[in-house]
N, C-alpha and C positions, 0 to 999 in steps of 0.2 A: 592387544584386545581393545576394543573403541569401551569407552566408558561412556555412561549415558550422562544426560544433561542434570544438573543439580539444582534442584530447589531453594530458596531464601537458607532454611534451616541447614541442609547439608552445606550449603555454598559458607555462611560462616564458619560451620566446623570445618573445612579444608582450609578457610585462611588462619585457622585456628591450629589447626593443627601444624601447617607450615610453620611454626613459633615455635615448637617445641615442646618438651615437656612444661606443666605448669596452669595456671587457670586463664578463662579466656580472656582473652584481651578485647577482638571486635568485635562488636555489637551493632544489632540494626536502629538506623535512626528513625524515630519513632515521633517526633517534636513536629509538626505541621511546618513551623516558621526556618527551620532549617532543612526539609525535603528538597527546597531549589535546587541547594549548590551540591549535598550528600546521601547517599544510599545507606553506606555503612562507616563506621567510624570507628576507633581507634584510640581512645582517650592517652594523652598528653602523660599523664602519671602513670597508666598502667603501663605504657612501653616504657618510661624511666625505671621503674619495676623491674619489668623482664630481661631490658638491655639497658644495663647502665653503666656499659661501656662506648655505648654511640653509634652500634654496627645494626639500625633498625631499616639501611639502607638497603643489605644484602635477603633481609625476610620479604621485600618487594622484591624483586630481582628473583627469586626461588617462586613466588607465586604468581606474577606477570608471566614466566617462563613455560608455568605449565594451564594456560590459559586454554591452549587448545585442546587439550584433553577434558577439560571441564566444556565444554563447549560441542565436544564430539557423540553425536547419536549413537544409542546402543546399536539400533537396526537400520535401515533405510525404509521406505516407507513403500508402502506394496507398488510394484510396477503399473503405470498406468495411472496414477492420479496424475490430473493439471490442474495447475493453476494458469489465470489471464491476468497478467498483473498490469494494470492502466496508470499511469501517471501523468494527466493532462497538463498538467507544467510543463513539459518537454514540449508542447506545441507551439510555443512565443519563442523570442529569441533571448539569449543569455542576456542582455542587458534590460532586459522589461523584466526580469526574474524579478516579486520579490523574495524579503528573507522567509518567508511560511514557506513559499512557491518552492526556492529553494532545497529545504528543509522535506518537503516531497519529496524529492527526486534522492536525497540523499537515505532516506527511509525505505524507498521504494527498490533501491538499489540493497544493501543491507537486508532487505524481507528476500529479493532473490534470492540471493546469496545464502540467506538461511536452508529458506524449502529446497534449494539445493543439495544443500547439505545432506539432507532428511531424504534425498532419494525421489523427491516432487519435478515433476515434468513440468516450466514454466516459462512462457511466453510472454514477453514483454511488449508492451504497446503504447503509446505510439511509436513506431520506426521514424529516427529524426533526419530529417533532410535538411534540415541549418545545416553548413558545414562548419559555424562559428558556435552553434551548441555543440556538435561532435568535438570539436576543438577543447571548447570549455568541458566537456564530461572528461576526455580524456585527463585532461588536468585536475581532474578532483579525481581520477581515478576508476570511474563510473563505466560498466560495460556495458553500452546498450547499443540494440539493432541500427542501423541504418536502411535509409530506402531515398529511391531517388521518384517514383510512382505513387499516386495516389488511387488506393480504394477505390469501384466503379459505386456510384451511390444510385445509379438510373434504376434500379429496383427498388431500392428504397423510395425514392421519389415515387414512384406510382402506386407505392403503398399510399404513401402520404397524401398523396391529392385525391387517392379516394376514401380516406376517410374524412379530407377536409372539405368535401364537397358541398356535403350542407353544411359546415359552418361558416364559411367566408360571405354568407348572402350578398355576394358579387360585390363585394366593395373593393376597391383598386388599394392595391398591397407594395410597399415599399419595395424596392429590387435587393432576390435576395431571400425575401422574408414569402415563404407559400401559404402560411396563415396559421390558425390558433387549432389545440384540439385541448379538449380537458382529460386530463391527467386524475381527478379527484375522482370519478367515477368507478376508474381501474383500483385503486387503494380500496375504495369502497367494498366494491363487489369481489375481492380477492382478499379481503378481510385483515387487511397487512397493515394496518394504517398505523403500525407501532415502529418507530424509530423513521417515520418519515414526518418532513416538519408539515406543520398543520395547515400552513398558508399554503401549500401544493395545491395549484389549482387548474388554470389554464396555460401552457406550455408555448410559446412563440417557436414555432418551425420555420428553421430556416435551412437554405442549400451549407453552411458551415454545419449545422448541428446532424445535418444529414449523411456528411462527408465523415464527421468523426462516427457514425454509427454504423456506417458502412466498415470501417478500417476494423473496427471491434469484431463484425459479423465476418470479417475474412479471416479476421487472425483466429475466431473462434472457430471455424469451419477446416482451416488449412492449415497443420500442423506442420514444421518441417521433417522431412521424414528420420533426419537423425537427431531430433528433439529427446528423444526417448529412446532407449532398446525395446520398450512396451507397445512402443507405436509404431516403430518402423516398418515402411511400406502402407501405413492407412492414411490416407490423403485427406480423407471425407468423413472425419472422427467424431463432427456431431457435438451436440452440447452435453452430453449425457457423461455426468462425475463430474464435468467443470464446473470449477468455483472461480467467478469473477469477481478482482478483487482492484478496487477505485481507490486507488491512496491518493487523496487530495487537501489542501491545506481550508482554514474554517472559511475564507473567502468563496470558497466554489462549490462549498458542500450543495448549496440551495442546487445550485446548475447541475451539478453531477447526480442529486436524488429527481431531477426534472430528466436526463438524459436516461436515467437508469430505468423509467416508468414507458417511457415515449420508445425503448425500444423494445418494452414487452407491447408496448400497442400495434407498432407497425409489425413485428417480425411472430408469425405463430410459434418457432419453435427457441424462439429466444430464454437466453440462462435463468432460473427464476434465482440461481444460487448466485446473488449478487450481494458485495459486502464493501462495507464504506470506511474507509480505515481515516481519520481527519486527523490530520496537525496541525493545533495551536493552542491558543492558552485555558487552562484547564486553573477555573477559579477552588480557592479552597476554603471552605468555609471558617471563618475566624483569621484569615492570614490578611494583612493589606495588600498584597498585589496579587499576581497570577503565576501558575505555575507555567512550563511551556514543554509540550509533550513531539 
């Protein structure tokens, strides 16, 4: 019988209970200055306490064991939901990775792996065509798409140059780069302007930023058809339930909440259900350093 996922509170009563008869031992750590390194802890006298024969090795070993039970969904989640999960770190090469960039990919892979779990239909993106990042994911263990073809973006693009029409007032534009559209307009008049940063202003379009818009608009459009047993046989599944979800590290957030505006601009029926999940350091207030999430 699949046991559902446990809470803070339950989660220490089952490590609590793994110990035996007797009062608890582990407790949440609650101290700011030691959150870095621990979750939960175990004081040093209360296991001298409970085994004070030395065998506190076998009470890990009984509850590391049954991890996947605590970890297993009561239900799976109704047929039919997707997720689009984006990890723009996968588009450089392993050796330009850094550790935040990283730290994506290893997040993004684990969130699959979750909503998996839970019965969620999910699509990962970008498909890598490095064969020395496939090389490298393989080695960290990491399952993700390959593709050796890029996106058609030629609709996109004439999205693009006719909204950029009146703003370029004909000035000669780097190669590459099709020109500026503002972005602060759309926050505005869509009334969203909460959790996007406030410098959002004017957007630099270019043929790259167009290319990765396109890949999103395919994978969001073209399901594979055994992605799902919910979806098998619909080809042309539309945005409608999808949640598209940008796990990116605090470097790229700015770019990725610029990418995530500029393709509700060009595209009408683009996801408005877009979510930004960021790794990096997460200050505490009263601690000297940072934490790193």
């Amino acid at each position: 019988m699949a046991t559902r996922r446990l809470g803070v509170g339950e989660t220490l009563g089952a490590l609590n209970a793994a110990l035996g008869p007797g009062g608890p031992v582990w407790i949440k750590e609650t101290r700011t200055r030691h959150l870095r390194s621990r979750d939960f802890l175990a004081p040093h006298r209360a296991l001298q306490a409970r085994f004070d024969d030395g065998q506190r090795s076998a009470v890990f070993e009984r509850v590391l064991s049954a991890v996947a039970a605590y970890a297993t969904p009561a239900s799976p989640a109704s047929l039919g939901q997707r997720v689009l999960l984006h990890c723009p770190a996968l588009r450089s090469s392993p050796c330009a990775l850094r550790l935040s960039q990283l730290r994506t990919v290893l997040v993004a892979d684990h969130l699959a792996r979750a909503l998996r779990a839970h019965g969620v239909c999910v699509r990962l993106v970008p498909a890598v065509r490095d064969p020395h990042m496939l090389t490298f994911l393989q080695q960290l263990r990491v399952d993700w798409p390959a593709a050796s073809e890029r996106a058609s973006s030629h609709t996109l693009r004439s999205h693009a140059l006719e909204e950029l029409t009146s703003a370029n007032d004909g000035r000669t534009l780097s190669p590459g780069i099709l020109g500026r559209l503002c972005l602060k307009e759309l926050v505005e008049e869509q009334g969203r302007t909460a959790g996007y940063d406030p410098n959002l202003d004017n957007c630099l379009v270019t043929e790259d930023l167009l290319s990765v818009l396109a890949e999103l608009q395919e994978a969001l459009w073209h399901w594979p058809e055994d992605s799902h047993p919910g979806l098998a046989g619909a080809s042309d599944t539309g945005t409608g339930g999808c949640l598209v979800v940008h796990v990116v590290s605090c470097e790229e957030e700015f770019q990725q909440q610029k990418l995530d505006l500029l393709w509700q601009k060009l595209v009408d029926k683009a996801p408005l259900r877009q979510k930004h999940l960021i790794c990096g350091p997460v200050k505490v207030a009263g601690a000297p350093g940072t934490l790193m999430t």
